[in-house]
N, C-alpha and C positions, 0 to 999 in steps of 0.2 A: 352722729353715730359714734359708739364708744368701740374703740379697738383694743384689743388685747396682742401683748406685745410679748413673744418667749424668746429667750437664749437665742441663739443662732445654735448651739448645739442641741438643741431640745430639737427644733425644727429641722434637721438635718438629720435626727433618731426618726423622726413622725415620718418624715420624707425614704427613706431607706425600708425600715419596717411596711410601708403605703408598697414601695415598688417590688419588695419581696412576697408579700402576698398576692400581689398579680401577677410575678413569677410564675410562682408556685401554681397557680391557677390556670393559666395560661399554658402550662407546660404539664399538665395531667390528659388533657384532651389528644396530645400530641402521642404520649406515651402511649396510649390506647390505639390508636389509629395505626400506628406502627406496626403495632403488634399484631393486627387485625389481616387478615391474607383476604387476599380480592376474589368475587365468585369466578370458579370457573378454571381457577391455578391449583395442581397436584404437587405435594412433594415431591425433591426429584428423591430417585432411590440411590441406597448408599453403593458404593463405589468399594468391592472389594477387590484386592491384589490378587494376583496367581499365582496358590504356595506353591506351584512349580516352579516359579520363575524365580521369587525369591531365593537368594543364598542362604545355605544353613550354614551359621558359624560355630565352629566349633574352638572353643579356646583349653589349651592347655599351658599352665603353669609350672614352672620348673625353678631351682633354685636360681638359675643363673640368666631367663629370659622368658617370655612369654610369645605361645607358638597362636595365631590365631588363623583357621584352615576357611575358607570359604569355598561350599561346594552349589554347584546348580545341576538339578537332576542326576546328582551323584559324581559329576565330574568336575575335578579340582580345576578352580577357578585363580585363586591366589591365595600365599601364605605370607602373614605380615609377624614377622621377626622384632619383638621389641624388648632388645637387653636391659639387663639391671640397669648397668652404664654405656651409654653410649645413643645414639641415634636409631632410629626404628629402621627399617629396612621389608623391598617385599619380594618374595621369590614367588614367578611366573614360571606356569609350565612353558617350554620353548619346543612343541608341535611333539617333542618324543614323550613317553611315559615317564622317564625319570629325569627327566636334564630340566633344568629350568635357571633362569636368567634374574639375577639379582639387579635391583634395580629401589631406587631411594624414595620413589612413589609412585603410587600408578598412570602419572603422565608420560602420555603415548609420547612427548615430546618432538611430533607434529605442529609446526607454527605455521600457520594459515595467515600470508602477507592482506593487510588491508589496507588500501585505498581510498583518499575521501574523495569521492566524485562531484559531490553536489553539496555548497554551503549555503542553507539561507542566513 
């Protein structure tokens, strides 16, 4: 029996080309089936916010810094102060109508100590 004898890189093209078309083959059934939804399963329905709940922002710009106001259902929530130069800053109303309490970000800076009780 006569053999026929190629390159080692001939057969290593034959071989690669061979295992990429049963790739490719093998991975079209999959794509399908995927995409396919099972009998019996609903969309869930979409998931809107409450534009009450959301803050309206309102920003204003000035030569010298930018005012940005966050209100919910109309009452000032917080105002972030961020100058030409300098670091940003946010002013909290402090329970009266016009006082309010400057403060570098909005962390309550409340530190809640934790404990590791149990290591596996």
């Amino acid at each position: 029996m006569n053999r026929v004898r190629c390159p080692p890189s001939l057969a290593c093209f034959g071989l690669a080309v061979l295992l990429a078309a049963a790739g490719a083959a093998a991975a079209q059934p999959a794509a399908t089936a995927r995409d396919a939804t099972p009998p019996g399963l609903e969309p869930l329905p979409e998931i809107t916010g409450d534009a009450d709940l959301e803050p309206q922002v309102t920003i204003t710009r000035r030569k010298t810094e930018t005012v940005e106001e966050a209100r919910v259902n109309g009452r000032l929530v917080w105002i972030k102060v961020t100058p030409v130069h300098g670091r940003p800053y946010f002013l909290v109303p402090d329970g009266g109508e016009y006082t309010f309490i400057r403060r570098d970000s909005l962390d309550s800076g409340l530190k809640v100590p934790l404990w590791v009780l149990f290591e596996f």
